[in-house]
NUTIGU-230823 format. One record per residue (C-alpha): x, y, z; residue in one letter. Coordinates in Angstrom, 3 decimals, decimal comma. Last residue first. Layout:
% NUTIGU-230823
{{X Y Z} "a"}
...
***
This chain:
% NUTIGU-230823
{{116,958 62,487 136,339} "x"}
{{117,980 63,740 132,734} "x"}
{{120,830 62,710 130,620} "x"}
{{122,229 65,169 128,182} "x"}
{{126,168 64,637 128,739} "x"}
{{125,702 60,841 127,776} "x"}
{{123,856 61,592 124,530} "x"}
{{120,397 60,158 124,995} "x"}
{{119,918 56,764 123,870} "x"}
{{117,153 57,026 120,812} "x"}
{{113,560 55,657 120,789} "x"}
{{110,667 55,586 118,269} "x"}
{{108,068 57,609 117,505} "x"}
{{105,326 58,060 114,443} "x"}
{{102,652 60,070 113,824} "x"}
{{99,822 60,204 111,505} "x"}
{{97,589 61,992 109,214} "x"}
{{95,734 59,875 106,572} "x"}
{{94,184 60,423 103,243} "x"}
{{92,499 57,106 101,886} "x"}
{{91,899 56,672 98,283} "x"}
{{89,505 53,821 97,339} "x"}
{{90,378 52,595 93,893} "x"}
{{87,122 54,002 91,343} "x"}
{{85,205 51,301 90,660} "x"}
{{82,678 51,541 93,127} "x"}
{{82,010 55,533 92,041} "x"}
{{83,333 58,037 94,585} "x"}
{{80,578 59,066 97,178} "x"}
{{82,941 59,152 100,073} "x"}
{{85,487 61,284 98,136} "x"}
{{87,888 62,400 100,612} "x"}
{{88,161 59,857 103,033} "x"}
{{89,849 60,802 106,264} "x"}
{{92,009 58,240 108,629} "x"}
{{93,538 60,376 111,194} "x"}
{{96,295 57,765 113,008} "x"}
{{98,769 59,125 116,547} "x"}
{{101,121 57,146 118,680} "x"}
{{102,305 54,929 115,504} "x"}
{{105,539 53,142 117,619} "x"}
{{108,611 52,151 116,226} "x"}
{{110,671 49,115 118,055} "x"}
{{114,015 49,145 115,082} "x"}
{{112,913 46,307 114,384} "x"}
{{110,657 46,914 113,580} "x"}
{{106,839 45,119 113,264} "x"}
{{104,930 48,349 114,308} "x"}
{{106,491 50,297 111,273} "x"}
{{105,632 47,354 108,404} "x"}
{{102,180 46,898 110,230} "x"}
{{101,194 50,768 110,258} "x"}
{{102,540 50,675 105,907} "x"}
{{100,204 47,383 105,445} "x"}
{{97,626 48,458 107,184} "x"}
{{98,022 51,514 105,593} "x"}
{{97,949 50,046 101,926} "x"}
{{95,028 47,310 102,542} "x"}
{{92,790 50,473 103,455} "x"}
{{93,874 52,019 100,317} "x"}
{{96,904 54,801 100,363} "x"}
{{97,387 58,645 100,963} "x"}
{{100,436 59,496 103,196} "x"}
{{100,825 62,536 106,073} "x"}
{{103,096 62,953 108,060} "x"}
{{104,252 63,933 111,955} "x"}
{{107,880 62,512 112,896} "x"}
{{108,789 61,940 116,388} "x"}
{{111,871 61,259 118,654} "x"}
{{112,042 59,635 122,251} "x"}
{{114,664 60,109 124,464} "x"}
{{116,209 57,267 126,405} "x"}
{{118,396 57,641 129,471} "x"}
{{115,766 59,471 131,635} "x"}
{{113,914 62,243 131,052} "x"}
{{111,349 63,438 128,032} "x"}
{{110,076 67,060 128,712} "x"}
{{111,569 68,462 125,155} "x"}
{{109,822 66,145 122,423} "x"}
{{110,720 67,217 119,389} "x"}
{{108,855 66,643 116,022} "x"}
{{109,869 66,567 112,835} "x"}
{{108,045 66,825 109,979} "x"}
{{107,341 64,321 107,158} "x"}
{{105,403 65,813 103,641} "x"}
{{103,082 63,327 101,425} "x"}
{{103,900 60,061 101,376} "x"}
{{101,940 57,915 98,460} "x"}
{{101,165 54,158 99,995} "x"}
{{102,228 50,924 98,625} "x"}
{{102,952 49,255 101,125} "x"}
{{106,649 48,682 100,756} "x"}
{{107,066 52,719 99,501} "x"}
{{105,396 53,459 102,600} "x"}
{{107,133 51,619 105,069} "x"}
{{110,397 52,286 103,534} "x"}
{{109,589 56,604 103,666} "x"}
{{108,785 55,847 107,054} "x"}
{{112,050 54,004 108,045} "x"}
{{113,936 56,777 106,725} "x"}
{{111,933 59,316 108,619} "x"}
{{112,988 57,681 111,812} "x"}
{{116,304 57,508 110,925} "x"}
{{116,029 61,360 110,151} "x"}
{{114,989 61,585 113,857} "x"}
{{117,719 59,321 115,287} "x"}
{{120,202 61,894 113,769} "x"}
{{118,146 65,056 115,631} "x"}
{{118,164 62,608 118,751} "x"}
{{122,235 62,100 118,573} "x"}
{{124,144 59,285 117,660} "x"}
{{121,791 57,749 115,279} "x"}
{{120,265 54,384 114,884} "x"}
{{116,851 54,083 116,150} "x"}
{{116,530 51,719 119,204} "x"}
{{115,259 48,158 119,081} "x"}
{{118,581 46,669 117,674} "x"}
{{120,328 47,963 120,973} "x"}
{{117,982 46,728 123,117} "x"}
{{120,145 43,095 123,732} "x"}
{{123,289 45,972 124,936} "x"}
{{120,875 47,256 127,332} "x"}
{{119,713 43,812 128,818} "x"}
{{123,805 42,843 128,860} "x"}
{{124,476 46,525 130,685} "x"}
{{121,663 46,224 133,140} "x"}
{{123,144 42,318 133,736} "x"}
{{126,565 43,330 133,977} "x"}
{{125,459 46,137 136,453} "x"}
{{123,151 43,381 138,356} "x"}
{{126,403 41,001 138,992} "x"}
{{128,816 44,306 140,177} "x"}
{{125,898 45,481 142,680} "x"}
{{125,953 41,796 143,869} "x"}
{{129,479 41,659 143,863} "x"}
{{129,588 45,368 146,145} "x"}
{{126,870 43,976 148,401} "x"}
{{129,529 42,628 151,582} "x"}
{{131,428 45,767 151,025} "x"}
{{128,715 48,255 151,617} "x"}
{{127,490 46,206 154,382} "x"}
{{131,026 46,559 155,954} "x"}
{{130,861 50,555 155,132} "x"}
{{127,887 50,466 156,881} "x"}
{{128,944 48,935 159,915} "x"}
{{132,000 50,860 160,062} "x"}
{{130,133 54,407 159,758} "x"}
{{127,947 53,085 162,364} "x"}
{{130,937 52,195 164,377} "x"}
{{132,544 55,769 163,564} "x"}
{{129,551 57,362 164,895} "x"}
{{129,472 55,082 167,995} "x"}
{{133,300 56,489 168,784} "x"}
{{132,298 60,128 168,079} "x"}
{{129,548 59,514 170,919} "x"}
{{132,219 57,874 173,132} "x"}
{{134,348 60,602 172,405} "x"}
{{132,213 63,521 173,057} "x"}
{{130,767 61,703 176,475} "x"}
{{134,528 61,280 178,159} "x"}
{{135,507 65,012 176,726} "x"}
{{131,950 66,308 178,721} "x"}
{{132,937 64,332 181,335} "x"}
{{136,073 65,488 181,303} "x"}
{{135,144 68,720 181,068} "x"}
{{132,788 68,359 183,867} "x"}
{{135,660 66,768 186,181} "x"}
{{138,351 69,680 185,145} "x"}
{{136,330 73,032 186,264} "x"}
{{135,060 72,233 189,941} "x"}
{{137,767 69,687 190,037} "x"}
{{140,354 72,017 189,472} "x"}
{{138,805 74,557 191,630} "x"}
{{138,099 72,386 194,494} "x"}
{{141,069 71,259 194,376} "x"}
{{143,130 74,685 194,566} "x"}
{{140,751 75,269 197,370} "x"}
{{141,689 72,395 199,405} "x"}
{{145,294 73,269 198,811} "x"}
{{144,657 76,880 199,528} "x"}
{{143,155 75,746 203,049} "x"}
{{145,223 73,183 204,152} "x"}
{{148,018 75,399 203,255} "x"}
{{146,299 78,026 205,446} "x"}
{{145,929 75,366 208,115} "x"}
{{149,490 73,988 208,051} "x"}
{{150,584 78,183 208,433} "x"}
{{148,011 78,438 211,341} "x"}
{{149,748 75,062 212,767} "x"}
{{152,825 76,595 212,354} "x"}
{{151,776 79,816 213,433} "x"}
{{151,930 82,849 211,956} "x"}
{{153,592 85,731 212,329} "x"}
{{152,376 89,343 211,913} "x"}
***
């Protein structure tokens, strides 16, 4: 079987045609699809520009309010208990209870630590429970001397008892009281909480 020149133009027609068909069948959605990927990719990276360029722009600004955080925390510094850690800060504390109550004059009695566990941030706060006895002009004294600082002390917790109500008028007035006292430390840099 022989075919025709024009049969044989026909069949190349044909294939041709075909062959087109089937390259654009496949090729023209996966360039679309290529086309569409890229300009998508393209307004990614723009937004990723645009951001980076605001970024950029507010980098002195961050830089200005970083030297003023660190001036501010540097001017706190005499308002924080000395000590490097919170246990050191703690006997600091007791320190400058046993000083408030020896300027008072007030008779300390036992000081206990206390920890406070749930405390976040980049301060942690330290506590010491006691007990003192002293006349009412002795613990105003001793809560003044602590509240005054510095270091910034606070009293978060005062029981005020009398033991002998009925003591004689000339007897000094004895005052048992049960207090607590805080202050604040800078957490150790590996220790800081969210």
């Amino acid at each position: 079987m022989t075919l025709s020149k024009r049969d044989r133009g026909a069949l190349l027609f044909g294939a041709v045609a075909t062959a087109t068909l089937f390259v654009a069948g496949r090729g023209v959605p996966a360039l679309a699809h290529w086309e569409q990927e890229a300009r998508s990719e393209a307004a990614a990276l723009a937004d990723e520009l645009s951001r980076a360029t605001v970024l950029a722009a507010a980098w002195p600004a961050v830089r200005d309010s970083l030297a003023v955080r660190s001036a501010r925390f540097v001017e706190l510094a005499p308002l924080l208990l000395e000590g490097n850690s919170p246990a050191a800060a703690q006997t600091a504390l007791a320190t400058h209870v046993a000083l408030a109550a020896e300027r008072a004059p007030a008779e300390l009695g036992s000081v206990r630590f206390r920890v406070d566990s749930a405390a976040s941030g980049y301060f942690a706060r330290v506590a010491v429970s006691g007990d003192l006895v002293a006349d009412i002009h002795g613990l105003l004294r001793f809560v003044t001397t602590l509240e005054q600082g510095p270091p910034l002390l606070a009293i978060d917790q005062v029981s005020v008892d009398q033991p002998d109500p009925a003591a004689a008028g000339d007897q000094v007035e004895a005052l048992r009281v049960t207090f607590t006292a805080s202050g604040l430390v800078p957490r150790e840099s590996g220790a800081r909480a969210p």
